[in-house]
N, C-alpha and C positions, 0 to 999 in steps of 0.2 A: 579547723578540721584535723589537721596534721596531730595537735597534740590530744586531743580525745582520741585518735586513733593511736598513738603511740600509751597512753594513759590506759586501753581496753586492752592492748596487747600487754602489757606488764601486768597488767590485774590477773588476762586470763593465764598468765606464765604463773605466777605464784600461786594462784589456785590449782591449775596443774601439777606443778610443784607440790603443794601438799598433798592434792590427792595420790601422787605415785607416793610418796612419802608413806602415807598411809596402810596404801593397796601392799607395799614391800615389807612394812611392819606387820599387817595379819597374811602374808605369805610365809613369813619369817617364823613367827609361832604355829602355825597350822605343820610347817615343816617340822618344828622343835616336838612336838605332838607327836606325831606320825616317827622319826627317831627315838623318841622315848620310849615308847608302844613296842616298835622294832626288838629295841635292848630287851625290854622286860618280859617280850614272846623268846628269846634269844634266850636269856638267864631261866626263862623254865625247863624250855627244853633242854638245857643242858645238867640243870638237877631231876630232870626226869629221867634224861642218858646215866644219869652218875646212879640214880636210883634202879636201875633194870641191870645195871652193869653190875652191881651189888649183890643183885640178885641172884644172878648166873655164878 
């Protein structure tokens, strides 16, 4: 009994295991996304700044 129960606890740890593994890798990209996004709203608006400043 002992070692089936030591056996289902090590099972459910490395599946655990992977799933946070997982869960942190599309937390990781979903971030890198939303960063890149950021920059490339950041980089217009400042050649939109550079374009109106131009202007004047």
């Amino acid at each position: 009994m002992k070692r089936g129960m030591i056996k289902g606890l090590m099972t459910g740890m490395l599946i655990g295991g992977a799933a946070a593994t997982m869960y942190g890798v599309m937390n990781w990209q979903t971030e890198r996304h939303w960063n890149q996004q950021i920059r490339r709203s950041g980089r217009w608006l400042s050649r939109k700044t550079d374009e109106i400043a131009r202007m004047l």
